[in-house]
N, C-alpha and C positions, 0 to 999 in steps of 0.2 A: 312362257310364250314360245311356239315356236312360226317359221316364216314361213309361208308357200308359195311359192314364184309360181305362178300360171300362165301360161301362153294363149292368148286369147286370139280370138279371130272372129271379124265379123265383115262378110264377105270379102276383097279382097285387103283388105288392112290385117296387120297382124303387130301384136304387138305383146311384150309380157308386162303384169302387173303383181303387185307384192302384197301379200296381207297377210296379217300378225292372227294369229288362232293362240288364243287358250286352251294349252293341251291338258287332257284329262288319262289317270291312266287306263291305259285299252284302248285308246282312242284313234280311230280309221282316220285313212285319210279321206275316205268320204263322208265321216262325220263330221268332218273338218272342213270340206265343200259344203256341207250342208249350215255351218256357222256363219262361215265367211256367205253364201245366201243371204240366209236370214236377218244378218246383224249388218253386213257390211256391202250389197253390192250385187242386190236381188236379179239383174240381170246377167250373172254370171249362170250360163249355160250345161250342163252335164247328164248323161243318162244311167239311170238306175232302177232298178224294181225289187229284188228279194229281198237283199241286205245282206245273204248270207252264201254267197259263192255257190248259189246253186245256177243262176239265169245266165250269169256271165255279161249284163247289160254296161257292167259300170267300168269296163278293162279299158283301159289307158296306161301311159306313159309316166313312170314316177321312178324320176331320178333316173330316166333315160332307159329301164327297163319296162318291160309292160310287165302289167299286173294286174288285179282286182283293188279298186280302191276299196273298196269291203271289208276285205281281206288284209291289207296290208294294214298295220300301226303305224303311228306317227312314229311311234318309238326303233320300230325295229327300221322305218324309211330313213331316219338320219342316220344310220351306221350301218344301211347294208352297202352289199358293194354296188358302183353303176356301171351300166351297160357304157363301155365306147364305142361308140359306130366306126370311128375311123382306124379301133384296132381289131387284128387278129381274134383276138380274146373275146371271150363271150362279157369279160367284165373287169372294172379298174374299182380299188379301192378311194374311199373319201382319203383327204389328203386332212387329220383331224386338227394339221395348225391352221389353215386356211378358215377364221368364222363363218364364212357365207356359204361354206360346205355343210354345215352344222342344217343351214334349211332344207326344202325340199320341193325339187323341182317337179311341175304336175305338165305333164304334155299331152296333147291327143296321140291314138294310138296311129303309130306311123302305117302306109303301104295302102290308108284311105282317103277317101277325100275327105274335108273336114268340111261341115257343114254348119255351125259355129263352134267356138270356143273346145271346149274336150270332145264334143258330141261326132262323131264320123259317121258317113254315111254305107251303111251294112250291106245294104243292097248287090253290089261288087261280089265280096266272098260267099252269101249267101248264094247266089248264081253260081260258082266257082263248086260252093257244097252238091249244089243238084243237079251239077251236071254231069256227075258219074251215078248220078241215078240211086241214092241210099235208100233203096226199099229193096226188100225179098221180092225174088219173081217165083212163088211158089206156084206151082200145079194147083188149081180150082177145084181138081178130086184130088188132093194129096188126102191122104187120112194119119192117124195118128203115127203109123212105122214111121212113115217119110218125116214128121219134124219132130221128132226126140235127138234130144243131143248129149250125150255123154258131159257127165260134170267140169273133166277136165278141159274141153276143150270150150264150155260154158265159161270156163277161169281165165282164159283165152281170148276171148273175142270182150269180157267184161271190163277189159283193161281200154279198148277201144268208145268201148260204147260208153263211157263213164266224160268222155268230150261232152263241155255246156256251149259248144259256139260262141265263145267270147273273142276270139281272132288273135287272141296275146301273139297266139304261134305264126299269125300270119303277119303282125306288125313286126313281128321279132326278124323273118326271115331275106336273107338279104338275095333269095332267089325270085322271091314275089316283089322286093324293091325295082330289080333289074329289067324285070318281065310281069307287065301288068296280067301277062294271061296265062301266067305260072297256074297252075291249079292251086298251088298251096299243101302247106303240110296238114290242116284239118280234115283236105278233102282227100287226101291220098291216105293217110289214117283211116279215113271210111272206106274207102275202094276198100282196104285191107280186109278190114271188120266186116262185109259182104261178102270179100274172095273165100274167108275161109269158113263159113258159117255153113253147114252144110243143106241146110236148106233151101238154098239158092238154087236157083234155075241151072242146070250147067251151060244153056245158049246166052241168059245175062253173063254167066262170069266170064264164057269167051270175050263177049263184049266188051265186059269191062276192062279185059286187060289190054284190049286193041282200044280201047280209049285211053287208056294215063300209058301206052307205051311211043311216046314222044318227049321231046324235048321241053311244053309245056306239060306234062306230065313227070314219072319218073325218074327221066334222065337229066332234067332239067335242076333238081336238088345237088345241092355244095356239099351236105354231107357234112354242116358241123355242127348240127345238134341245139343249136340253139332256142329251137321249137320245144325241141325236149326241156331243155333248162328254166324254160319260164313257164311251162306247163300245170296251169294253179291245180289240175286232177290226174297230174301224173302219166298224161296220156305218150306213149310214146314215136310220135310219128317218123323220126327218121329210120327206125328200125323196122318198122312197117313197110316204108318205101323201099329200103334193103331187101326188103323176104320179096316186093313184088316183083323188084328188077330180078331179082334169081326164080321168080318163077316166069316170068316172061319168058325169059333163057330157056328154059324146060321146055316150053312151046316151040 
């Protein structure tokens, strides 16, 4: 058996509750939401669709890190290390004499509003994503020259576009905590993935960079990577936001 502490909330109450799952091995912790549902406490609230870290619906807070409950094991959630918000460090190890460490804590994904229980409301970063505008502004007579793109620089922009929209990196960052109108590391990772695509309009990529070159933009990131580190597709955004402040520069 193991325990999963959930932080629940239904309009303005909030409050955690504790329930015992029978663990299986391989077993998610959203399979494990999906128990404690059906067997124990059907009005417990959460969003999910694929199953399989492709949608990115089901990203919450476990054990203080965001993650994909999909994704994550029960097994591998009692002994990874958790996120401290009040340190430096992107992460503090379980303390393995303390028992109550042994469980595992399920939060909603922090930097949205929660709208109940795990479930938060998307709408926020989703605005935040389209507001630097993530479509090609191609020429309407472009013909075949203009959008071929050398392989390598296809291996390049594929690191980018491989983002499912699950916000980990926006709950993770403590520049979008500070500043609700932070752009975020999602959406500056796609300014990126557009800047260098060569297909791009060259009057959107002026554009674009005279949008994220502000303090809710760019300059606006702390630069400790933490977006990187919970990153379920390896997407790199502080590096991203690096290459566009040094192209700014350039301008």
């Amino acid at each position: 058996m193991v325990k999963l502490t959930i932080r629940r909330q239904d309009g303005n109450t909030i409050w955690y509750e504790t329930f015992e799952v029978e663990e299986r091995p391989g077993m998610t912790v959203l399979e494990a939401l999906f128990q404690i549902q059906e067997k124990q406490d059907g009005s417990l609230c959460f969003r999910y669709s694929c199953r399989g870290a492709v949608c990115g619906s089901c990203a919450m807070l476990i054990n203080r890190k965001p993650g994909l409950a999909c994704r994550t094991q029960l097994s591998d959630a009692r002994t990874e290390v958790v996120h401290d918000p009040e340190s430096e460090n992107v992460s503090l190890k379980h303390d393995s004499k303390d028992e109550d460490k042994e469980g595992i804590l399920v939060e909603p994904l922090p930097n949205l509003q929660v709208i109940r229980d795990l479930i938060v409301d998307m709408d926020h970063f989703f605005r935040l994503v389209d507001s630097i505008g993530p479509w090609l502004g191609v020429p309407e007579d472009a013909g075949n020259e203009q959008t071929l793109m050398e392989p390598a620089l296809q291996m390049q922009i594929e690191k980018y576009t491989n983002c499912i929209l699950c916000a980990t990196c926006h709950g993770s960052c403590p520049a979008a905590e500070r500043d609700g109108e932070y752009l975020g590391p999602a959406a500056l990772a796609k300014a990126w993935r557009f800047f260098i695509d060569p297909r791009n309009d060259e009057e959107d990529v002026g554009k674009l960079l005279s949008d994220i070159d502000s303090h809710e933009g760019v300059w606006g990131c702390d630069v400790v990577y933490r977006c990187v580190a919970v990153c379920p597709k390896k997407v790199p955004p502080t590096t991203a936001i690096i290459k566009l402040r040094e192209k700014i520069k350039e301008r």
